[in-house]
OpenMM code with the backbone's topology and positions (N, CA, C; nanometers):
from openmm import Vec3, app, unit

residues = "UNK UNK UNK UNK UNK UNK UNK UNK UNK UNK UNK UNK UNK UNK UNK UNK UNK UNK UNK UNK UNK UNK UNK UNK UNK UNK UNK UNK UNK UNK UNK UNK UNK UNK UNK UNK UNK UNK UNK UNK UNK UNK UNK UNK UNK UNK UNK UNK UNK UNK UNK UNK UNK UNK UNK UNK UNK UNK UNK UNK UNK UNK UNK UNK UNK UNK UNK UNK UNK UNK UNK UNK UNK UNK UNK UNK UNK UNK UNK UNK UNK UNK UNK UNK UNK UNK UNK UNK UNK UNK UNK UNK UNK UNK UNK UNK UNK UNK UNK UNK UNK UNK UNK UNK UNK UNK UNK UNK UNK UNK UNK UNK UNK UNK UNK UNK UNK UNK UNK UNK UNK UNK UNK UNK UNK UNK UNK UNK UNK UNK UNK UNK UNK UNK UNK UNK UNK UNK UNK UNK UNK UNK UNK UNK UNK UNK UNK".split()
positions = [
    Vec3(0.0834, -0.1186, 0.0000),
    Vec3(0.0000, 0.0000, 0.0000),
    Vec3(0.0882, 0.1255, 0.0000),
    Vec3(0.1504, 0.1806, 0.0891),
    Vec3(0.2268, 0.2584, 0.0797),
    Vec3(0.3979, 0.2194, 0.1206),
    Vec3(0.4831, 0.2833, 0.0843),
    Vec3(0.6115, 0.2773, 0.0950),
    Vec3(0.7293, 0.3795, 0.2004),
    Vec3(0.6625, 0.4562, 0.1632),
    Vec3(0.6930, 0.5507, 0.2812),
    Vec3(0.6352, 0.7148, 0.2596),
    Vec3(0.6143, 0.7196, 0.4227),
    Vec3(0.5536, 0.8615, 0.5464),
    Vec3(0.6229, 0.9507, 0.5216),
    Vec3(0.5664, 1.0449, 0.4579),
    Vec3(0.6216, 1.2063, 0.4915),
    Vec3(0.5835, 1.2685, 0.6165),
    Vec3(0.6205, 1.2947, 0.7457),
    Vec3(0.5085, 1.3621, 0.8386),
    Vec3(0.6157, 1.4824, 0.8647),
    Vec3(0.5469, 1.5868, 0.8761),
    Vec3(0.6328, 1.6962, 0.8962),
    Vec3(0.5667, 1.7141, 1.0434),
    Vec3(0.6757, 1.7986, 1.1106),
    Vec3(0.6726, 1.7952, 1.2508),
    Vec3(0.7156, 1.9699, 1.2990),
    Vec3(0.6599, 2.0191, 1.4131),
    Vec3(0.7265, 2.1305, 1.4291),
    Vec3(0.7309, 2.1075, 1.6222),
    Vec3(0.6884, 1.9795, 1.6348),
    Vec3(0.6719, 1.9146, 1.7579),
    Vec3(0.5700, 2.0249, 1.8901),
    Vec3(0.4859, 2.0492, 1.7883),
    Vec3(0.3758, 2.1031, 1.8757),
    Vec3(0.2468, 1.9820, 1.8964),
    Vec3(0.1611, 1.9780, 2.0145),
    Vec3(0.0684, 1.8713, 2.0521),
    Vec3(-0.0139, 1.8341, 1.9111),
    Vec3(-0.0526, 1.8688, 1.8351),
    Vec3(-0.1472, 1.8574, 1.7519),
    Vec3(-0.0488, 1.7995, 1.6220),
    Vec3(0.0772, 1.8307, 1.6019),
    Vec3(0.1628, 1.7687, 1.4975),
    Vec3(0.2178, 1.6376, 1.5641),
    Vec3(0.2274, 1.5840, 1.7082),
    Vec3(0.2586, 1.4643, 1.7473),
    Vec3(0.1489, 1.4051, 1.7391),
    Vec3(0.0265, 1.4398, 1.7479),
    Vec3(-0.0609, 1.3534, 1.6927),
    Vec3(-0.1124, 1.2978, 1.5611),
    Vec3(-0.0772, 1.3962, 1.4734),
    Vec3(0.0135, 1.3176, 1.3374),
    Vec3(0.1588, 1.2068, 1.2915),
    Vec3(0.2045, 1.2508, 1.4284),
    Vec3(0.3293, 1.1268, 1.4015),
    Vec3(0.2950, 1.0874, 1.4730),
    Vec3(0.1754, 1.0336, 1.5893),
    Vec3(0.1473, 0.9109, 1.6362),
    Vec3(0.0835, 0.8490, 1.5358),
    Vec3(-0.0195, 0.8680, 1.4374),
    Vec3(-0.1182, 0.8408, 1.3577),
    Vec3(-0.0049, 0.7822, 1.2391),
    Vec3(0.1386, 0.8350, 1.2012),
    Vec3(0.2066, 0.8204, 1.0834),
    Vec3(0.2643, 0.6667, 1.1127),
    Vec3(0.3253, 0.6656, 1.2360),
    Vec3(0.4058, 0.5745, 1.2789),
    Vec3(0.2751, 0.4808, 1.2866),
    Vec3(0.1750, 0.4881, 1.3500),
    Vec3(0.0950, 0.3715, 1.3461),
    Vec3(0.0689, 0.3073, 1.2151),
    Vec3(0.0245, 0.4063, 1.1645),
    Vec3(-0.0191, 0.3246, 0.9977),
    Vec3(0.1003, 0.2830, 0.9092),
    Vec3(0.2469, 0.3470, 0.9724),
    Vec3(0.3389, 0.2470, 0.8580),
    Vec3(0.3530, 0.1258, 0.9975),
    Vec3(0.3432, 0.1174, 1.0846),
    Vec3(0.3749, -0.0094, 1.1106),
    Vec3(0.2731, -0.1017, 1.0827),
    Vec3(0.1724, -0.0491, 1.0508),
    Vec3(0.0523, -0.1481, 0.9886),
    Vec3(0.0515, -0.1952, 0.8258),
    Vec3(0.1284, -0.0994, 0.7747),
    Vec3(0.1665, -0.1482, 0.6244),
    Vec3(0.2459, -0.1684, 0.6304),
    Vec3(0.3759, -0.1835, 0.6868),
    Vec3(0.5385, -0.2312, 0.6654),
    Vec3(0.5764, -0.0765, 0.5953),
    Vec3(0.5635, 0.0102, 0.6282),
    Vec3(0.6195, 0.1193, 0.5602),
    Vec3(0.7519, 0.2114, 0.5996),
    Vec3(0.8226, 0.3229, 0.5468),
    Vec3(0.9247, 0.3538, 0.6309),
    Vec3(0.8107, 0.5241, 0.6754),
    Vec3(0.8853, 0.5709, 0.7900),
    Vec3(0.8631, 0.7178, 0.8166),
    Vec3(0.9749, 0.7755, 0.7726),
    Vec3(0.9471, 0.8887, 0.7174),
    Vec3(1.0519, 1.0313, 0.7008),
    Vec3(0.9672, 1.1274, 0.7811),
    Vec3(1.0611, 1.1856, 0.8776),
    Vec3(1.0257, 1.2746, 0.9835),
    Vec3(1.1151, 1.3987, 0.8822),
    Vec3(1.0202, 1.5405, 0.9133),
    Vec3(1.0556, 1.6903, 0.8252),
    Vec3(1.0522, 1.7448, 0.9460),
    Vec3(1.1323, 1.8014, 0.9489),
    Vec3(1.1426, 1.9564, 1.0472),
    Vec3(1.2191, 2.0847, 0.9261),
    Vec3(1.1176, 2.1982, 0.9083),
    Vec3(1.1301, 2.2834, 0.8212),
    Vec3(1.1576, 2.3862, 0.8668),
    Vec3(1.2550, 2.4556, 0.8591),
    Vec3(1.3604, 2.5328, 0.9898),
    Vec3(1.3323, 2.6403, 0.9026),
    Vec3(1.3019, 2.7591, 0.9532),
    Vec3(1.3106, 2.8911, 0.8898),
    Vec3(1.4054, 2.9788, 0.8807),
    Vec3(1.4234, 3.0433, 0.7599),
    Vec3(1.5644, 3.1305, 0.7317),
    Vec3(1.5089, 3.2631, 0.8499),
    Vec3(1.6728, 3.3073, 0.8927),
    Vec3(1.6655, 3.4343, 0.9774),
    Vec3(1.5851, 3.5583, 0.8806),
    Vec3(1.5042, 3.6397, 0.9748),
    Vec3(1.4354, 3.7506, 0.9348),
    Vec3(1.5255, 3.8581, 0.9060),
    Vec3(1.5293, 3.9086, 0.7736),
    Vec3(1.6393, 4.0076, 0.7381),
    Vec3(1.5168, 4.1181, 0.7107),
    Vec3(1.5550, 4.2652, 0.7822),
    Vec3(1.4479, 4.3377, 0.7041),
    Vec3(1.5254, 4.4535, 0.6707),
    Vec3(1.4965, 4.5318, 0.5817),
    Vec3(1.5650, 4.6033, 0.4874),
    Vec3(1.4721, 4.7749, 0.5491),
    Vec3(1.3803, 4.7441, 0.5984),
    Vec3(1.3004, 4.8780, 0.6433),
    Vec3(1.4063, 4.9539, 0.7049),
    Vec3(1.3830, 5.0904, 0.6889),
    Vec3(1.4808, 5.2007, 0.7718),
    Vec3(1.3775, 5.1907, 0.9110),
    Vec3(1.5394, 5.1671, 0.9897),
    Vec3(1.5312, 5.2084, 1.1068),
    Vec3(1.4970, 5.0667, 1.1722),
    Vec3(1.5089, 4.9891, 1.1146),
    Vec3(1.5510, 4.8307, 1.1121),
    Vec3(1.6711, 4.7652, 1.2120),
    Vec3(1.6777, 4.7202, 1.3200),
    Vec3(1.7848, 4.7026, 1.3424),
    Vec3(1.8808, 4.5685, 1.2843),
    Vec3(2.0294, 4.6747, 1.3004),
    Vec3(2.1238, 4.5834, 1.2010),
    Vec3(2.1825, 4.4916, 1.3113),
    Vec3(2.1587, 4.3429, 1.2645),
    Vec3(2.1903, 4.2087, 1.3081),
    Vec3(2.3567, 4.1449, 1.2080),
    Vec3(2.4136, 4.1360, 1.2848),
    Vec3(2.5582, 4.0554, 1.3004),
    Vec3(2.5457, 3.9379, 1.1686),
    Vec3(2.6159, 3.9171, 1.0436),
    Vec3(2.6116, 3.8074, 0.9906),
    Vec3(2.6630, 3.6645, 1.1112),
    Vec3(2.7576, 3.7121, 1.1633),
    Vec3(2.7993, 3.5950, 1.2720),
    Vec3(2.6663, 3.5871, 1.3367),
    Vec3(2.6083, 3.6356, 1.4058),
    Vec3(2.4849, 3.6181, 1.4613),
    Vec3(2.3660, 3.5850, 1.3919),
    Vec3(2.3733, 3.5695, 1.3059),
    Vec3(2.2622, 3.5329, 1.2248),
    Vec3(2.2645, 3.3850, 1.1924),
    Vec3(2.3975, 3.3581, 1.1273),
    Vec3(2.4623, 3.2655, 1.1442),
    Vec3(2.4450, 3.1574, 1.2721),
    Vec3(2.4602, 3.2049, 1.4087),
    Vec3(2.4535, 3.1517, 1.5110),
    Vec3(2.2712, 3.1043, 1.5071),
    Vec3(2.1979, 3.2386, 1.5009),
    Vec3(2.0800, 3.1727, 1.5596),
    Vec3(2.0331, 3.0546, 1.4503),
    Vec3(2.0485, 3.0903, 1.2834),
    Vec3(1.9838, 2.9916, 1.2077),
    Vec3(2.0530, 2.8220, 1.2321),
    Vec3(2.1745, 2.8385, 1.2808),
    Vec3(2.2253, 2.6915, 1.3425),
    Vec3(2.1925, 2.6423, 1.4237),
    Vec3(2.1223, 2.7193, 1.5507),
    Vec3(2.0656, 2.6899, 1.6787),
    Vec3(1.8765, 2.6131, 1.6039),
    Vec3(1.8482, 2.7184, 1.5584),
    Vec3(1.7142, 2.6057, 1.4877),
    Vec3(1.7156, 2.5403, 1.4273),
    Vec3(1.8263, 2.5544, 1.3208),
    Vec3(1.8606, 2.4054, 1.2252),
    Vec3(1.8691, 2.2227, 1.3134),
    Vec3(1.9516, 2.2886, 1.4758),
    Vec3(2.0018, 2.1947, 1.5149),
    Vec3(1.8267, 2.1568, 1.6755),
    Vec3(1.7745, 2.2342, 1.6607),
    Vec3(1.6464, 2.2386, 1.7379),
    Vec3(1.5615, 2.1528, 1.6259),
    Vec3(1.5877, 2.2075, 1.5137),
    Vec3(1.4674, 2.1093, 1.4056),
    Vec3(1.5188, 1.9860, 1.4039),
    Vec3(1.6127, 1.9623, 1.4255),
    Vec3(1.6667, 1.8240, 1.3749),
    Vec3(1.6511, 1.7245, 1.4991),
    Vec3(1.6573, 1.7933, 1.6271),
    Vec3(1.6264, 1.7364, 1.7035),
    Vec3(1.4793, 1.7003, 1.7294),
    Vec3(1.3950, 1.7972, 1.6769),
    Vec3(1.2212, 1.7228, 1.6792),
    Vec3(1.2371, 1.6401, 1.5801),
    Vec3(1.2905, 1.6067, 1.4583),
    Vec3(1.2777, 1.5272, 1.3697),
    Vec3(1.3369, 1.3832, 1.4198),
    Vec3(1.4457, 1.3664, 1.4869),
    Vec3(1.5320, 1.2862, 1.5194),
    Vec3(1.3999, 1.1869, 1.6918),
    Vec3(1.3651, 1.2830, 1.7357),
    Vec3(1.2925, 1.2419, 1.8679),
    Vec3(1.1454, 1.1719, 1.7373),
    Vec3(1.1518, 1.1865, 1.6021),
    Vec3(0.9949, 1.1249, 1.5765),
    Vec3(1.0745, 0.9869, 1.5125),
    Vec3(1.2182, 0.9584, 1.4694),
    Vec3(1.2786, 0.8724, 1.4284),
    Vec3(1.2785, 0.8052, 1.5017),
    Vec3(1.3148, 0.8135, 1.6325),
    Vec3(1.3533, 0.7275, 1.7678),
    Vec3(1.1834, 0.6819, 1.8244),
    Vec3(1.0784, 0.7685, 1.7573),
    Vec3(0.9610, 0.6720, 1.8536),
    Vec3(0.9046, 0.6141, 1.7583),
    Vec3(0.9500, 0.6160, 1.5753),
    Vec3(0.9147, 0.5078, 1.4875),
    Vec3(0.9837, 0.3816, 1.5315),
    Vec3(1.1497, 0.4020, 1.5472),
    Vec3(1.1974, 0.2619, 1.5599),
    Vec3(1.1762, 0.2018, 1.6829),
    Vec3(1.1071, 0.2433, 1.7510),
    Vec3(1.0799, 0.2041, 1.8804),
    Vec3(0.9708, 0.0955, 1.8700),
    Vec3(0.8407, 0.1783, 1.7631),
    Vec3(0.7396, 0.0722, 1.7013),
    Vec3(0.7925, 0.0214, 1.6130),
    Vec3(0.9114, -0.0225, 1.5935),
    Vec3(0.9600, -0.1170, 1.4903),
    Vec3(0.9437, -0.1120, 1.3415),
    Vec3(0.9382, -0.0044, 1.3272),
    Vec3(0.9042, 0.1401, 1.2089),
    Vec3(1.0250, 0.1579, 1.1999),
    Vec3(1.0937, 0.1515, 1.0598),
    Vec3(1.2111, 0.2404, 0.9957),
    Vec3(1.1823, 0.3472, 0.9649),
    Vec3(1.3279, 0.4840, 1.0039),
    Vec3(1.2778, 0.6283, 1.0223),
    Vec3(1.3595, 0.6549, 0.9699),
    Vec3(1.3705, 0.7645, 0.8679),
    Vec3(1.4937, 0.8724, 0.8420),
    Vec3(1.4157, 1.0363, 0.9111),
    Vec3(1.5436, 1.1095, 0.9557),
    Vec3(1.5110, 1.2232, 1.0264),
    Vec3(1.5391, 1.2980, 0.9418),
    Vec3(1.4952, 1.4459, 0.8851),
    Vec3(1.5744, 1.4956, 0.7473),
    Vec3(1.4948, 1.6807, 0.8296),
    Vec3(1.6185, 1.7422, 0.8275),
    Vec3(1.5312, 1.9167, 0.7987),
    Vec3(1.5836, 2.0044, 0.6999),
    Vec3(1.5491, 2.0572, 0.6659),
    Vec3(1.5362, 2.1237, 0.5528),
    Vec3(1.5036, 2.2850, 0.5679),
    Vec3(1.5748, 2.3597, 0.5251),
    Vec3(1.5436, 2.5315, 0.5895),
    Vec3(1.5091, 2.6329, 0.4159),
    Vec3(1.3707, 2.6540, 0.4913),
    Vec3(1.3526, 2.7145, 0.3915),
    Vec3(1.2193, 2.8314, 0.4776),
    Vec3(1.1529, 2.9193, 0.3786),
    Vec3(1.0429, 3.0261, 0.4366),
    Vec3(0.9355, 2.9432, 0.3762),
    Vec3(0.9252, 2.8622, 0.2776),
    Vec3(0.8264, 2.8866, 0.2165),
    Vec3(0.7791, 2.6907, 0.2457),
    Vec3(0.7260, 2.6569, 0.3847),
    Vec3(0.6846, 2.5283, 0.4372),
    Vec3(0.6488, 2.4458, 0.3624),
    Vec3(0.4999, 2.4769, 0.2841),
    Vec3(0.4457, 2.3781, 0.2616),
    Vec3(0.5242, 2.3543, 0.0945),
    Vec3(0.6224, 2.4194, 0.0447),
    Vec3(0.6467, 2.3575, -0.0810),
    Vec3(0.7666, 2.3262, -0.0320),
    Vec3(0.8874, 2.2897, 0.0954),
    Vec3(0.9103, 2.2481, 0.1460),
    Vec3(0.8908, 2.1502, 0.1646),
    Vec3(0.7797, 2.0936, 0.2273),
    Vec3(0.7140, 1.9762, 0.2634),
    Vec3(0.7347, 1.8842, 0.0980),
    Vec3(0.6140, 1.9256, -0.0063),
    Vec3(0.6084, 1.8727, -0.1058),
    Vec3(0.6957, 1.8453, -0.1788),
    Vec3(0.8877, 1.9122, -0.1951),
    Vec3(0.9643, 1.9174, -0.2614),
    Vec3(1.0533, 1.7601, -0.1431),
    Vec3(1.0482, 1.7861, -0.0178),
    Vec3(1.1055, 1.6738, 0.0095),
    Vec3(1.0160, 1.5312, 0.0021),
    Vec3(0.8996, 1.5337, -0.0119),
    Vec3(0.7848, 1.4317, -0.0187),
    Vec3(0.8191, 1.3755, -0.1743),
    Vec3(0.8353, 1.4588, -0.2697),
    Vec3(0.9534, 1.4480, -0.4169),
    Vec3(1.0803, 1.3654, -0.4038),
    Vec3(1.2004, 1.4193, -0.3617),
    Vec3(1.2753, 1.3700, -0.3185),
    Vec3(1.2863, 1.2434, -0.2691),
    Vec3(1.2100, 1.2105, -0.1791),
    Vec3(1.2400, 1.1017, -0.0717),
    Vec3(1.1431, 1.0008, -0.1234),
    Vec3(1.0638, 1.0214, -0.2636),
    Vec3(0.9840, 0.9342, -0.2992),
    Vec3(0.8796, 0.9007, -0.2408),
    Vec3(0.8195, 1.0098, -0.1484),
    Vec3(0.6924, 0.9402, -0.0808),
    Vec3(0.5893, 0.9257, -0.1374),
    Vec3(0.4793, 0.8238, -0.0877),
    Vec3(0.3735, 0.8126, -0.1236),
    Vec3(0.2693, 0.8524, -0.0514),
    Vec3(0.2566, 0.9235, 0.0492),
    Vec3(0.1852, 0.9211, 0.1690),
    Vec3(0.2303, 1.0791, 0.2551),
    Vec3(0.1426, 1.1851, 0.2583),
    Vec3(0.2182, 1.2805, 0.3494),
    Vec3(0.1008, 1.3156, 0.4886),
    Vec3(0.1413, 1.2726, 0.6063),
    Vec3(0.0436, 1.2462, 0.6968),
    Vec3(0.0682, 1.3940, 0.7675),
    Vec3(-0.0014, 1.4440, 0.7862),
    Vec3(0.0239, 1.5993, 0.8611),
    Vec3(-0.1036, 1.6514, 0.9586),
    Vec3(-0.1081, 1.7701, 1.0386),
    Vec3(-0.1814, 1.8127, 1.1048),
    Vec3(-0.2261, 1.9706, 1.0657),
    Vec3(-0.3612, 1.9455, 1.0935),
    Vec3(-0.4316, 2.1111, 1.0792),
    Vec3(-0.5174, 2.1510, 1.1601),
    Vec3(-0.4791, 2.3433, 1.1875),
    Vec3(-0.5126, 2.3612, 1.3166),
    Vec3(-0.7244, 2.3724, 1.2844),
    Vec3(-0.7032, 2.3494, 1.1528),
    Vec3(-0.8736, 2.3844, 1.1057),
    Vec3(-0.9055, 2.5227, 1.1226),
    Vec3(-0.8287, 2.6526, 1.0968),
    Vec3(-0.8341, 2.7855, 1.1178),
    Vec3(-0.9983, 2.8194, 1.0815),
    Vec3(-1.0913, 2.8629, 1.0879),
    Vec3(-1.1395, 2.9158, 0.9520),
    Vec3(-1.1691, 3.0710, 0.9818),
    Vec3(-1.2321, 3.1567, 0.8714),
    Vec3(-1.2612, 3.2766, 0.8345),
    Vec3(-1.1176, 3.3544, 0.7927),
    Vec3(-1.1451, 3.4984, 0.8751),
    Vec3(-1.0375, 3.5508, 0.8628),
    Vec3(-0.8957, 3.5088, 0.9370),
    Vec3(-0.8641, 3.4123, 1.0660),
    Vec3(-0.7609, 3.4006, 1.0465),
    Vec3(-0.7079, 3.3298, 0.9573),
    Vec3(-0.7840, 3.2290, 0.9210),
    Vec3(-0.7034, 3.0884, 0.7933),
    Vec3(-0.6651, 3.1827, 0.6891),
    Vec3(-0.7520, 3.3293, 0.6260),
    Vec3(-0.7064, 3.4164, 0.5573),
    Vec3(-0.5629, 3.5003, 0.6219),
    Vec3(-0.5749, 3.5384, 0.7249),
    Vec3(-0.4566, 3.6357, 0.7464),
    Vec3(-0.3144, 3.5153, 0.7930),
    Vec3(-0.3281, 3.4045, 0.8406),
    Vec3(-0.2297, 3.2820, 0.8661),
    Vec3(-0.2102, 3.2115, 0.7339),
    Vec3(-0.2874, 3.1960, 0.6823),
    Vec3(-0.2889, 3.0862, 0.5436),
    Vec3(-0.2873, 2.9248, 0.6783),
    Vec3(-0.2564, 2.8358, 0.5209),
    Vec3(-0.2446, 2.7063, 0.5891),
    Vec3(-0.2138, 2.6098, 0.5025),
    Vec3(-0.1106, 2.5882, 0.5478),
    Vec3(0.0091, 2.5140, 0.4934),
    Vec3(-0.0066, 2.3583, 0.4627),
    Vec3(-0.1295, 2.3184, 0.5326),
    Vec3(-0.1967, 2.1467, 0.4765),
    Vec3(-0.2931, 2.2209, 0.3381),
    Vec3(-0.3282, 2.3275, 0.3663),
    Vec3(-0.3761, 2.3584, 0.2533),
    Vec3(-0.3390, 2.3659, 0.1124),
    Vec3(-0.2017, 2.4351, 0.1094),
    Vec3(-0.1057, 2.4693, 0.0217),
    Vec3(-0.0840, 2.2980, -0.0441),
    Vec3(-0.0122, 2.2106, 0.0253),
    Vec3(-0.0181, 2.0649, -0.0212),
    Vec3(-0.1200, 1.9961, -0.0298),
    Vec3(-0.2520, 2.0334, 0.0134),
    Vec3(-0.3349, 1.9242, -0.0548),
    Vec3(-0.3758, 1.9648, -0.1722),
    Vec3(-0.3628, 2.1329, -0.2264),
    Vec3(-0.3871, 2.1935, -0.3481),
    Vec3(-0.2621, 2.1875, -0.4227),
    Vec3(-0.1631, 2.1553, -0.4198),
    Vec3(-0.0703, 2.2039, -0.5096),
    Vec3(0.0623, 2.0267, -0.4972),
    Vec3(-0.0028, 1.9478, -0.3909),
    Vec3(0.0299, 1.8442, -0.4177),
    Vec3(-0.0053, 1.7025, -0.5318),
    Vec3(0.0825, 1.6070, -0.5410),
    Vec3(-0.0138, 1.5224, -0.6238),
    Vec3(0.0455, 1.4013, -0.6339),
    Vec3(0.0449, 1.3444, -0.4442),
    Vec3(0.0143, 1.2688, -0.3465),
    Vec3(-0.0936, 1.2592, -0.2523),
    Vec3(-0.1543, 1.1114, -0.2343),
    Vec3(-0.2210, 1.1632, -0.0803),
    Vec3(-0.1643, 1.2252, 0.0067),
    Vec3(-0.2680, 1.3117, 0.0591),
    Vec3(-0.2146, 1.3261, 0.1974),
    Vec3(-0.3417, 1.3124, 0.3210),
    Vec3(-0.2514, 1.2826, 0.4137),
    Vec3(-0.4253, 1.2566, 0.5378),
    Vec3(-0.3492, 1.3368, 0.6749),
    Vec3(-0.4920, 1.4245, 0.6617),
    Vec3(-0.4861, 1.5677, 0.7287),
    Vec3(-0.5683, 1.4949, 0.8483),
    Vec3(-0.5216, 1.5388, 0.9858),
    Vec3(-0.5764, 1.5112, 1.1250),
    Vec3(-0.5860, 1.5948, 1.1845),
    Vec3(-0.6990, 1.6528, 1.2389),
    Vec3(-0.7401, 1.7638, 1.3633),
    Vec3(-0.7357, 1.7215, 1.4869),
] * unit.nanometer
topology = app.Topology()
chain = topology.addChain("A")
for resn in residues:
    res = topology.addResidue(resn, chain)
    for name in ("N", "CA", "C"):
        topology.addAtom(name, app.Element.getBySymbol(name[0]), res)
């Protein structure tokens, strides 16, 4: 049935309940998980009167989340193989998430991208957007969205 789990993670309560749900269903198909943690580039702003930030420091903080993402990704590897689920941990830094998501779901050959949504609606889902949104429109894989 499937081959392998995309679940992207930002290890908030409602995205571990997507990688409980991911890890369950590949250990029910023999499948592998790929755990995403999608690390965001430092905020550069160009506005006057902007304050000016340190390339060394910039540097510093985007390594500190690179190495924070990798660690939520790495903690969803360790509770696949735990259910006897093969895991790769992978992050990836970019602004723009959900084609993020879909470009490594490309990559890694998945068939399957299991994710979580906060179910925004009205004007915030307008002023937030929503990023299961973005991939279930602009993807072309399943994906199974959990509230």
């Amino acid at each position: 049935m499937y081959q392998r789990i995309l679940v992207p993670t930002d290890g908030s309560a409602l995205s571990k309940k997507a990688v409980k749900s991911a890890v369950e269903l590949a250990a029910s198909v023999g499948a592998e998980v790929i755990a995403l943690n999608v690390v965001p580039r430092y905020p550069r702003s160009y506005f006057e009167g902007g304050l000016a930030v340190s390339t060394a420091e910039v540097a510093r903080v985007e390594k500190q989340w690179t190495e924070h993402g990798q660690a939520l990704a790495e903690e969803v590897g360790k509770a696949a193989e735990k259910a006897g689920v093969k895991a790769r941990a992978i992050t990836v830094r970019s602004d723009l998430v959900a084609e993020a998501i879909l470009a490594a779901a490309r990559k890694n050959r998945c068939d399957l991208v299991v994710m979580a949504s906060h179910g925004r609606k009205g004007i915030k889902r307008l002023l937030l957007g929503s990023e299961t949104q973005h991939v279930l429109t602009h993807g072309n894989i399943p994906v199974l969205v959990l509230r």
